[in-house]
N, C-alpha and C positions, 0 to 999 in steps of 0.2 A: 177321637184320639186326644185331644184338648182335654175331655173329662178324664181319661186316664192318666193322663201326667198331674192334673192338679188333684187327684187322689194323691199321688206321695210326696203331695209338699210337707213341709213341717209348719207348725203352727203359726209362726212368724210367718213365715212364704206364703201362706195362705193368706192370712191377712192383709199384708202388702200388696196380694194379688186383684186381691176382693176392691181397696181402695183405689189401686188403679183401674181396674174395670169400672167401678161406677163411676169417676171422676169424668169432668169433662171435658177434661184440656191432659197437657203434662203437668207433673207435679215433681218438686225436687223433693227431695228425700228428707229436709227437715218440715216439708208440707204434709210428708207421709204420716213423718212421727208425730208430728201434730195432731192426725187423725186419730192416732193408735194411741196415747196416751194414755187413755179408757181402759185401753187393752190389757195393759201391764208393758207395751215397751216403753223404755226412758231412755233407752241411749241410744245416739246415729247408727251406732257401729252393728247393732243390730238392726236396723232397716235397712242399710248397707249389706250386710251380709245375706241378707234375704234377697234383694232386690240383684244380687251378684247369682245368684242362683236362677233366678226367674229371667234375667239374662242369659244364663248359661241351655235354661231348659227351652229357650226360644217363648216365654211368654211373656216377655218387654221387652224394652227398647230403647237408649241410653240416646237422647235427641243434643247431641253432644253442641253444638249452636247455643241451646235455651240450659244447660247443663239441667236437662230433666226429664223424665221416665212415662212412660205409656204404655199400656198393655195392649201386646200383640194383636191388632183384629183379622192377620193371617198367619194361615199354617209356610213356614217358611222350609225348604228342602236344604241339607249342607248347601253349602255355597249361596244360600239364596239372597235375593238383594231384596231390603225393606226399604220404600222408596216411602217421600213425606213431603207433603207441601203444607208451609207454614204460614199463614198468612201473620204476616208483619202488623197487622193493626187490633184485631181483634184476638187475636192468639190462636186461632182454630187450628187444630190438626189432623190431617185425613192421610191416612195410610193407603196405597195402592201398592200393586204389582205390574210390572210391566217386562214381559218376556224378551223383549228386545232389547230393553237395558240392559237387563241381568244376562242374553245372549255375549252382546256386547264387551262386556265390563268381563267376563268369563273368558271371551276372546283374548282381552289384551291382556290379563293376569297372564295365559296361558302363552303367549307372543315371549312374554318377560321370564319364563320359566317360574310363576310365581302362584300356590297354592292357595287358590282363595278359599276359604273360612268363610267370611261374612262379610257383608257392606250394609252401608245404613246413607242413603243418600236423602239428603234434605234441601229441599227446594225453598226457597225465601218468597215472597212476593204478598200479594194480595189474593183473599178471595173471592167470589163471586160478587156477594154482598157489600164489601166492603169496597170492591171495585167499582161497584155501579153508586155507593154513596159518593166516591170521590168524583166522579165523572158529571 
């Protein structure tokens, strides 16, 4: 399904898609245009509006904490919750799913009369590696 949708990006959405796939961390969108300047884009408004579409098609991720973007490594359902643990020291970012959250978070939306869309929860701290250097 992932290959189906990134057949009908447009040329820009493809490429913004491409540099956040291979990137290793998040990237902010003037780190985008940086990459892409090769490319022919020269202006934010264009990574932006790419990067607004690949948000809308569920293939990133807006890490609104770091104000900066990462491509989806899951298939997300309406309503779904994109969970993130960020380690504070060395930048890493890892994406999981957890059914219980997203049960959860579903519940009290629904308690509130309130139509959840999407969630992006991000977790702060440390991780593994960076844990056991501080220790």
């Amino acid at each position: 399904m992932m290959a189906e949708r990134t057949r009908k990006l447009t040329r820009n959405q493809g490429l913004v898609h491409d540099v956040l796939d291979r990137a290793g961390g998040p990237l902010s969108a003037y780190a985008i245009l940086d990459q892409l300047r090769g490319e022919g884009l020269r202006a934010p408004l264009q990574v932006y509006r790419a990067l607004e579409k690949l948000l809308e098609f569920g293939l990133a991720h807006r890490l609104e904490s770091l104000n900066a973007y990462v491509a989806c490594s899951h298939r997300h359902r309406p309503g779904g919750i994109a969970v993130f643990a960020i380690c504070d020291d060395c930048g890493e970012v890892s994406e999981f799913q957890d059914e219980q959250v997203r049960d959860r978070l579903a519940e009290q939306a629904e308690s509130r009369r309130f139509t959840l869309d999407h969630a992006t929860v991000e977790l702060h701290g440390l991780c593994r590696d960076c844990a056991e250097d501080a220790a």
